[in-house]
N, C-alpha and C positions, 0 to 999 in steps of 0.2 A: 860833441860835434859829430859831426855825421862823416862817414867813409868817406873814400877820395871817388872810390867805384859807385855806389850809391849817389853822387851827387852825379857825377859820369852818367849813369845812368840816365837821373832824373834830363841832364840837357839834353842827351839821343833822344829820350820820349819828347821832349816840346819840343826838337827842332823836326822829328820827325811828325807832331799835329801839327804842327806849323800852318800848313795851308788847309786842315781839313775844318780847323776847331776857329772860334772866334778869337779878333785879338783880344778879346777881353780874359778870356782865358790863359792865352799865351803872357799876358802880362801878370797875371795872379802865380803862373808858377813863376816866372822870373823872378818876380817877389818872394817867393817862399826859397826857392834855390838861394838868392843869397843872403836869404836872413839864415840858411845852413851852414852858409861858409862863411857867416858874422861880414856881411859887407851892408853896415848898416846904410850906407852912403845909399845905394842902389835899392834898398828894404824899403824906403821913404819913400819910393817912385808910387807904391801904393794908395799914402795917403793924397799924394798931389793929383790922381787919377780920378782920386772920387769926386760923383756931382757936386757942388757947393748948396747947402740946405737943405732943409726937409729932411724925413726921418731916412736911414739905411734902408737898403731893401728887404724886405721879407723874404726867407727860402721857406 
């Protein structure tokens, strides 16, 4: 599991993109922060977010 500082971290950095960065952004780290701190509960907010059908997006 990850630091307590590290995770610390990671919330200063998205609250401070907060207004710079998309919320699409803002919600992928939320999802990653607490799939750090095992909050599966809140990790799931990911899948409920994605479009429904058709293939994933390509990067």
């Amino acid at each position: 599991m990850a630091s307590s500082d590290y995770i610390l971290q990671l919330v200063r950095q998205a609250l401070d993109d907060f207004d710079d960065k998309p919320l699409e952004v803002a919600v992928r780290r939320a999802v990653r922060i607490a799939n750090l701190v095992g909050d599966t509960e809140h990790a799931r907010l990911s899948l409920e977010l994605r479009p429904a059908g058709g293939p994933a997006k390509q990067r």
